[in-house]
C-alpha positions as CSV (number, residue, x, y, z in Angstrom):
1,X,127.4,119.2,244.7
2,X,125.0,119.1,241.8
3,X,122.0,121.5,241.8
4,X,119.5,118.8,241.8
5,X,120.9,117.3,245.2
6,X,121.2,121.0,246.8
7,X,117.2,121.0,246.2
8,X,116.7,118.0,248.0
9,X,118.6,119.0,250.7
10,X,117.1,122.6,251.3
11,X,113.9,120.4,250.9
12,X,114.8,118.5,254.0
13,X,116.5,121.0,256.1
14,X,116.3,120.4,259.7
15,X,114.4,123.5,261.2
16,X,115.8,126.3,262.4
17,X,114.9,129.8,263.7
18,X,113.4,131.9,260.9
19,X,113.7,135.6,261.3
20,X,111.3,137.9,259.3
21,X,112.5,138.3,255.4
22,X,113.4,141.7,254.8
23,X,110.8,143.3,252.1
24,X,114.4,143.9,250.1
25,X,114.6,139.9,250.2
26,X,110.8,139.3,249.6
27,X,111.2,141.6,246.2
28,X,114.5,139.7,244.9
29,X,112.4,136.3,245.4
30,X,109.8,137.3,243.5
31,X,112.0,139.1,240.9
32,X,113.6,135.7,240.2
33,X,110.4,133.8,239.6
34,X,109.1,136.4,237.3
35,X,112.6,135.5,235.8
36,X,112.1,132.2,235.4
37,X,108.6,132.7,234.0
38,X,109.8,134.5,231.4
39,X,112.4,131.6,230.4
40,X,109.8,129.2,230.2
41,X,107.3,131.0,228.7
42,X,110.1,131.6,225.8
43,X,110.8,128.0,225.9
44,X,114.4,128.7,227.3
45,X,113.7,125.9,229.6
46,X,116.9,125.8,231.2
47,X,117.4,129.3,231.7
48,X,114.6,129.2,234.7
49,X,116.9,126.6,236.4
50,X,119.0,129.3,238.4
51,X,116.4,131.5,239.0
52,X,114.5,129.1,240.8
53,X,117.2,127.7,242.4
54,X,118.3,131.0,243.8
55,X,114.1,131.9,244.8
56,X,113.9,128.4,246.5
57,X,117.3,129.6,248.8
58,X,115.8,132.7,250.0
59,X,112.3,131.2,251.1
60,X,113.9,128.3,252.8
61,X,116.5,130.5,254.7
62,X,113.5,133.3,256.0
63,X,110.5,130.7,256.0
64,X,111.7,127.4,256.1
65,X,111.8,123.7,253.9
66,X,108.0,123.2,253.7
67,X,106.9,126.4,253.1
68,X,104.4,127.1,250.7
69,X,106.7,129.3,248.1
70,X,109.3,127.0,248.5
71,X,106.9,123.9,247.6
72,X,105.6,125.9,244.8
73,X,109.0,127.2,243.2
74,X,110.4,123.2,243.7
75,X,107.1,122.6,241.3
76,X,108.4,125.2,238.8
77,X,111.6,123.8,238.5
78,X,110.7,120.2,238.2
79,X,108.4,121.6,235.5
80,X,111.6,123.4,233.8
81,X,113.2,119.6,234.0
82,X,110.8,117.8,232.3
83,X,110.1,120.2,229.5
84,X,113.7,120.4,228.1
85,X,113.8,116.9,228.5
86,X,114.5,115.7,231.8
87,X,110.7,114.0,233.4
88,X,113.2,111.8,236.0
89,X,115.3,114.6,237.3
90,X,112.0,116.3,238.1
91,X,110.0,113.3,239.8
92,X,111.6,113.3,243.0
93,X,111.0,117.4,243.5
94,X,107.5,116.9,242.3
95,X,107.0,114.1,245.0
96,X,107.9,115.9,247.5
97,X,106.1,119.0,246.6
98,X,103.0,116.9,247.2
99,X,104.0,115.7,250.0
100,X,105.1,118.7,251.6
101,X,101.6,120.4,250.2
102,X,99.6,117.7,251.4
103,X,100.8,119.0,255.2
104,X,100.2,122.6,254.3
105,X,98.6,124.6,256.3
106,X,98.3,127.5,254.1
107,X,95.0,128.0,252.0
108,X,96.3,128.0,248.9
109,X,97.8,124.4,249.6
110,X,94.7,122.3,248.1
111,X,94.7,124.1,245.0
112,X,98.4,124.1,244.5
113,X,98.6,120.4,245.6
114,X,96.2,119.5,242.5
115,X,98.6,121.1,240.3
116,X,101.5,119.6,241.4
117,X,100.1,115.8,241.2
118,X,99.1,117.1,237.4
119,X,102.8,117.8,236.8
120,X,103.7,114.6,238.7
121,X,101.8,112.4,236.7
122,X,102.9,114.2,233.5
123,X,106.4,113.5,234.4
124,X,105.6,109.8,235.4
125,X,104.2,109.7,231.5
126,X,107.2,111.7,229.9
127,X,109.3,109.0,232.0
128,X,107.4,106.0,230.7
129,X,106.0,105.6,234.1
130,X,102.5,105.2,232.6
131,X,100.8,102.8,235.7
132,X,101.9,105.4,237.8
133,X,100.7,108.3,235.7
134,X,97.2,107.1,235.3
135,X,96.8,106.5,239.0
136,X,97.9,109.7,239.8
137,X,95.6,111.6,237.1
138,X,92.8,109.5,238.1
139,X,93.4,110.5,241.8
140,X,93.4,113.9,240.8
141,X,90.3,114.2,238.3
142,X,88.4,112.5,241.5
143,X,89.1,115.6,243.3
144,X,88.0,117.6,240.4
145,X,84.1,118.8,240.4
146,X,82.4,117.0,237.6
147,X,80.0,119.6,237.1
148,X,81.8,122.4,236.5
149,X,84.3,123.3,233.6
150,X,87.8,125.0,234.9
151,X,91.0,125.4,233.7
152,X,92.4,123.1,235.9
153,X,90.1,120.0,235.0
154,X,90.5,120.8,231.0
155,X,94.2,120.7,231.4
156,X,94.1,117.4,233.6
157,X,92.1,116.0,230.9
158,X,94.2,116.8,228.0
159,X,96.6,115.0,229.7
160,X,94.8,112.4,230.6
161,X,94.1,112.0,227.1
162,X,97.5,111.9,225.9
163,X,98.2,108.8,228.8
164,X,95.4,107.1,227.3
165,X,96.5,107.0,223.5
166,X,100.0,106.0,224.6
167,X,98.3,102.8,226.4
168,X,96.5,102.4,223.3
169,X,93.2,103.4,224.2
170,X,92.4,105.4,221.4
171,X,88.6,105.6,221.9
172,X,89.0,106.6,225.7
173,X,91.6,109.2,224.7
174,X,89.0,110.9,222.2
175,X,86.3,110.8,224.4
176,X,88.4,112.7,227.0
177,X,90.7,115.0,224.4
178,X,87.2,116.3,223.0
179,X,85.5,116.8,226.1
180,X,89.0,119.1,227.2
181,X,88.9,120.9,224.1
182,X,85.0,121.9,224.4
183,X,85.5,122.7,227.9
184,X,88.6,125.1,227.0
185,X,86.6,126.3,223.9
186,X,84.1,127.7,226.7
187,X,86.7,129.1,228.8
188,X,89.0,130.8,226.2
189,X,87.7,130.3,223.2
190,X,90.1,129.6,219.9
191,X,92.3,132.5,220.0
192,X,94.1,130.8,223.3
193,X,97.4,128.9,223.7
194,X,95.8,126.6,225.8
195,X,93.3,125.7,223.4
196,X,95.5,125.6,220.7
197,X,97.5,122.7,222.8
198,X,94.3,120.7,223.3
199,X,93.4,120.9,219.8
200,X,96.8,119.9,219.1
201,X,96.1,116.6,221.8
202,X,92.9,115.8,219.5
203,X,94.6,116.0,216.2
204,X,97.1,113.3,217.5
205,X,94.1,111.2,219.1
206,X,92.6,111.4,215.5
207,X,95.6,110.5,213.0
208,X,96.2,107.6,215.4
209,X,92.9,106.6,214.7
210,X,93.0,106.9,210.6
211,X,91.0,110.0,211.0
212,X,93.8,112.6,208.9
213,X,91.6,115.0,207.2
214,X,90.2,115.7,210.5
215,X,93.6,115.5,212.1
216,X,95.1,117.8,209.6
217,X,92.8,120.3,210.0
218,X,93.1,120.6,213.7
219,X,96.7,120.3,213.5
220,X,97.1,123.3,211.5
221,X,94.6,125.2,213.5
222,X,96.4,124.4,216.3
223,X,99.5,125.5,215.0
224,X,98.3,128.5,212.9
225,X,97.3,129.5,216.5
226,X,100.7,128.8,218.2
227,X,103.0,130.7,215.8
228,X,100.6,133.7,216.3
229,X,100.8,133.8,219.9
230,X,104.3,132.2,220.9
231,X,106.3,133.0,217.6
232,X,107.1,130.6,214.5
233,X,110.5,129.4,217.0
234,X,109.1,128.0,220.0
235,X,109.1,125.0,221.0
236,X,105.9,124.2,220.8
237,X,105.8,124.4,217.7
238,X,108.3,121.6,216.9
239,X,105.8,119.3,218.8
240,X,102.7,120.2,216.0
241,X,104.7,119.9,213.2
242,X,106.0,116.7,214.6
243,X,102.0,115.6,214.3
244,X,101.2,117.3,211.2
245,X,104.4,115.1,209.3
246,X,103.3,111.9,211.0
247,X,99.6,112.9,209.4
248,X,101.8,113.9,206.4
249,X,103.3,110.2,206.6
250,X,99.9,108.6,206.9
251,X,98.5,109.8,203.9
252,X,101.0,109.1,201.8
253,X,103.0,112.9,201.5
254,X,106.6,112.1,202.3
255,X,108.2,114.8,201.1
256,X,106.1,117.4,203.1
257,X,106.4,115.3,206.1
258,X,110.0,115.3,205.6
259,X,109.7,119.6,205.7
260,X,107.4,118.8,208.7
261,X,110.4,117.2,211.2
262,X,113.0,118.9,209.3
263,X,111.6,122.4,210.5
264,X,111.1,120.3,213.9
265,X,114.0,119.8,214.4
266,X,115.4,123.1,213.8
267,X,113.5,124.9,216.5
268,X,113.8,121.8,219.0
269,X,117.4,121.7,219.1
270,X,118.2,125.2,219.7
271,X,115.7,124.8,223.0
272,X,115.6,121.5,224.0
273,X,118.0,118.4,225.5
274,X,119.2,116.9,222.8
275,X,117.3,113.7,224.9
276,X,114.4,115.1,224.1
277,X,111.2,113.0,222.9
278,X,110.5,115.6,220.4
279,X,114.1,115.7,218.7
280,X,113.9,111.9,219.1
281,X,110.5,111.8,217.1
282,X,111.5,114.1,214.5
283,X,114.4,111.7,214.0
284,X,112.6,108.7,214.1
285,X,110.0,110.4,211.2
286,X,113.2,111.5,209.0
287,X,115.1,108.2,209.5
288,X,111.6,105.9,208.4
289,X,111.5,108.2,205.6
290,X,114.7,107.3,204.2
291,X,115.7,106.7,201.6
292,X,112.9,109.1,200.9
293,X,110.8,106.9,198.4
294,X,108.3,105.3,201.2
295,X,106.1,106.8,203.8
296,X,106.6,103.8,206.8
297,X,104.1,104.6,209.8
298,X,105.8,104.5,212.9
299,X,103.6,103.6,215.9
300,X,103.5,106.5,219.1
């Protein structure tokens, strides 16, 4: 049995009686999620597969399928899917984590629903899924209140941005990206991860849109930012320099765009599927760059 299978089925479980999880039990479940936070916050993507696999086994045998921890942890680990690489293993788990969270009666439920339909409709765009993405982030921002910044909006709208400029709506996507990264400026400020990946979002919206000094000098902001707070290895950092070569490419630097993916491609594959959309673009840069004399602009 595949692990991805043995989710579904704890998932649908038919009841049975739950006895009361021992506090040893409640401590080893929530020792293995701050596990697999830890692998993903490295980037080990992968690594937070077990984990989360042996967290979602312990909540479903004390407190049953559709529990909220067990909803949650599912979430995580269809997270953990799509960032090395995998958006269509982790579809299914994130459909029926809103599912299940839609019929939750626990108070946290609403909140983690949101989040969930986020990561849903991110995996629907990693997937090429993009009607279905933009339906589902458009379902969520009407949940969202207009009037006041959050977290959660900014990062819905990031994303929401990056939909837009893969269905070539570049002026939408700009509208949106800046609006996520003022409203992340105002919770954060710079010196923040989060706002170094919306900055990053912008800078893409902006090369795409002819716009490289501007797009240059977010990029490296962004990334001058991520090296300082997640190391010069992460991942995340393959996916900016993987921006900054395609800015590198527009203006007419091959070589330094071809130090750009090269790096990119160092860092992704000791992390990532080698399916990966990032290993894949910094490919796709290196191979339009051959034989090295012409700087060819490959559409995103």
């Amino acid at each position: 049995m595949t692990l991805t299978p043995l989710v579904a089925l704890l998932l649908l479980a038919s009841p049975k009686p739950l006895q009361p999880m021992p506090k040893k039990e409640f401590e080893r479940a929530r020792q293995l999620e701050a596990q697999a936070r830890e692998a993903q916050r490295a980037g080990r993507f992968m690594d937070a597969e077990k984990p989360l696999l042996d967290a979602i086994s312990l909540w479903t045998r004390y407190r049953g399928a559709q529990d909220i921890e067990v909803l949650n942890d599912t979430m995580n680990l269809a997270v953990a899917y799509r960032r090395h690489g995998a958006p269509e293993r982790g579809i299914p788990l994130l459909e029926k984590a809103v599912e299940g969270l839609a019929a939750c009666a626990d108070s946290d439920a609403p909140e983690l629903r949101r989040k969930a339909m986020n990561n849903l409709a991110t995996a629907y765009h990693f997937a090429n899924r993009l009607q279905e993405a933009r339906k589902t982030y458009e379902a969520l921002l009407a949940l969202l209140d207009e009037q006041s910044p959050s977290e959660e909006r900014a990062r819905v709208i990031d994303n929401f941005a990056s939909l837009l400029l893969d269905q070539r709506d570049r002026a939408g996507a700009k509208a949106l990206a800046r609006k996520g990264y003022a409203e992340w400026l105002a919770l954060r400020g710079e010196d923040d991860q989060d706002t170094a990946v919306s900055l990053s979002t912008l800078g893409a919206i902006e090369s795409a849109m002819g716009e490289q000094q501007e797009a240059r000098r977010h990029l490296e902001q962004s990334l001058r930012t991520s090296e300082k707070l997640l190391g010069r290895d992460h991942p995340n950092i393959g996916a900016v320099l993987n921006l900054l070569a395609v800015v590198e490419v527009r203006s007419g630097n091959p070589a330094e765009a071809r130090a750009l993916y090269e790096r990119s491609l160092v860092i992704s594959r000791a992390r990532l599927s080698p399916d990966h959309i990032q290993i894949k673009d910094a490919l796709l840069g290196l191979q339009s760059l051959a034989p090295a004399a012409d700087a060819g602009t490959r559409p995103r």
